[in-house]
VONU-656863 format. One line per field, with one value per residue: x, y, z of N, C-alpha, C in turn; residue in three letters; chain. Coordinates in steps of 0.1 Angstrom, whole numbers. Layout:
N
nx (X ...)
ny (Y ...)
nz (Z ...)
cax (X ...)
cay (Y ...)
caz (Z ...)
cx (X ...)
cy (Y ...)
cz (Z ...)
res (ALA ...)
chain (A ...)
This chain:
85
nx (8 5 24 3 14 21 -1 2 -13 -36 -24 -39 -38 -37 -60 -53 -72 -68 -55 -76 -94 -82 -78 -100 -121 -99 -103 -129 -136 -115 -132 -157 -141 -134 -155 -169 -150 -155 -182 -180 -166 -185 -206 -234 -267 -281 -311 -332 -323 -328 -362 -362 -356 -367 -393 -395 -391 -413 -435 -422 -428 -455 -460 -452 -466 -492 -492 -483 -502 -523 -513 -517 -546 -559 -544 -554 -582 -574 -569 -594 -610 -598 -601 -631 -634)
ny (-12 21 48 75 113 133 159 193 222 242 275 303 338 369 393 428 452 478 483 469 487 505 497 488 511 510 486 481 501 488 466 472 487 462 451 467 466 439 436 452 430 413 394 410 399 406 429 414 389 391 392 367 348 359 354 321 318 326 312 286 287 289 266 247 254 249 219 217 223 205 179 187 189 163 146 160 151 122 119 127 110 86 96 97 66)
nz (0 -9 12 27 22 45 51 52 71 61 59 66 49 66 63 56 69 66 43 22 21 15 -9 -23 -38 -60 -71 -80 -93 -118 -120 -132 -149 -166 -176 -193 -212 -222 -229 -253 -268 -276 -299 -310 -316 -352 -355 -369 -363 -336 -335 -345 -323 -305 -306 -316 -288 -275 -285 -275 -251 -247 -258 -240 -219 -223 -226 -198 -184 -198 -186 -157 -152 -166 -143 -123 -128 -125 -96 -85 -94 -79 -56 -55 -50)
cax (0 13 15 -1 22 13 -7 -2 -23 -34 -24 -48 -36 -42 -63 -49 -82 -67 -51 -80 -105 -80 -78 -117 -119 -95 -107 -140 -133 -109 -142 -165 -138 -130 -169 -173 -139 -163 -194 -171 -160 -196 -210 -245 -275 -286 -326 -341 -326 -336 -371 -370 -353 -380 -408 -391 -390 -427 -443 -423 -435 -470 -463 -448 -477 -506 -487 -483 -519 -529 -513 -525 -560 -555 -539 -563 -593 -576 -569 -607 -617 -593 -609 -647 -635)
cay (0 36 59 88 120 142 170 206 225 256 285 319 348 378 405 438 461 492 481 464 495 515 493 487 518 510 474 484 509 478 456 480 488 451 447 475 456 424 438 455 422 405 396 415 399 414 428 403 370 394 392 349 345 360 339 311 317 328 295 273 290 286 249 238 257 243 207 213 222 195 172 189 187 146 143 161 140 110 121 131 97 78 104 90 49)
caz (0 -8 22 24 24 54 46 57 75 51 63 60 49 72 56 60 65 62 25 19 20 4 -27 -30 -49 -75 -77 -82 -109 -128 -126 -143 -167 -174 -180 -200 -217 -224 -235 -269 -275 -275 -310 -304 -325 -354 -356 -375 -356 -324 -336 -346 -312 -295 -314 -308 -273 -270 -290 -268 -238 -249 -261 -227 -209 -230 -224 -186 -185 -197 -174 -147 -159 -164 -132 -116 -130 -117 -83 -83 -97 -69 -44 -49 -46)
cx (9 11 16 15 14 8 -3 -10 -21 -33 -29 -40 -47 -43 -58 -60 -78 -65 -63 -94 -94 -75 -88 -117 -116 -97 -122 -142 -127 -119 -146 -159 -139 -149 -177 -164 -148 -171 -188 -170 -172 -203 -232 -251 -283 -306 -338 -340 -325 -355 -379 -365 -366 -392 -403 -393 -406 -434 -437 -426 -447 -470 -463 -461 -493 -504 -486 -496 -526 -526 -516 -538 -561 -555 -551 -577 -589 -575 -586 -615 -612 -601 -622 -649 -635)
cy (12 40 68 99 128 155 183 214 241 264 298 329 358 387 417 447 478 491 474 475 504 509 492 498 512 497 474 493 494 474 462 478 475 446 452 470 444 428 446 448 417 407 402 408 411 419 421 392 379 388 377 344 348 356 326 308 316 315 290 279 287 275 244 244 250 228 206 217 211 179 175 187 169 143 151 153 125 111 121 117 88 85 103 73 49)
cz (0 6 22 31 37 52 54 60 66 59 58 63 60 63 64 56 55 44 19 15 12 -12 -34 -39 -67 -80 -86 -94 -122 -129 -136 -157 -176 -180 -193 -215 -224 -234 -247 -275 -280 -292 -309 -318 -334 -352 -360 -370 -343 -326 -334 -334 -304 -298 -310 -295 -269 -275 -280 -254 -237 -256 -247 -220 -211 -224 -205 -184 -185 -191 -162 -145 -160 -147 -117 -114 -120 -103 -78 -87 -83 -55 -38 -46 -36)
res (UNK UNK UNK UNK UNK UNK UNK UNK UNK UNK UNK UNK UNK UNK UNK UNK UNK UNK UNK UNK UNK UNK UNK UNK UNK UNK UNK UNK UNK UNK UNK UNK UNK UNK UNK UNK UNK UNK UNK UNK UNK UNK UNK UNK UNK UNK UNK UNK UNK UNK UNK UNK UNK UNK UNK UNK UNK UNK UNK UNK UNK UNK UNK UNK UNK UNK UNK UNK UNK UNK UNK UNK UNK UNK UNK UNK UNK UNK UNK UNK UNK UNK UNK UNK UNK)
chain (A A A A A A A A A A A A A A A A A A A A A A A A A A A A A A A A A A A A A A A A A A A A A A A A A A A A A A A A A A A A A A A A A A A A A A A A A A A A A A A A A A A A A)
């Protein structure tokens, strides 16, 4: 059998408050920018496959709804049928 190496216990860094409120700022500025950074790169859809995306989406919301419907409706009957035996 191999044996186990012995593990070390992790050691935590101490946060240093004071450095830690005075870097929020500029960390907080970097995110945005790096956000602002992202959303340039992002291939944005154009108008027309905005429009079949959003059909798309709306049919299958009103397929799956009509479809859970009507297993509710089923499943209700039979509860209601096992309910009068």
């Amino acid at each position: 059998m191999k044996e186990r190496k012995a593990q070390f216990p992790v050691t935590r860094r101490r946060v240093g408050w004071k450095q830690f409120f005075k870097e929020l700022p500029k960390r907080i500025t970097k995110f945005f920018r790096d956000v602002v950074h992202e959303l340039k790169r992002v291939t944005w859809p154009k108008r027309k496959d905005l429009w079949v995306y959003t059909i798309v989406v709306l049919v299958t919301i009103v397929f799956f709804a009509i479809v859970l419907g009507l297993f509710d409706f089923i499943f209700l009957r039979i509860v209601e049928l096992l309910a009068r035996s």
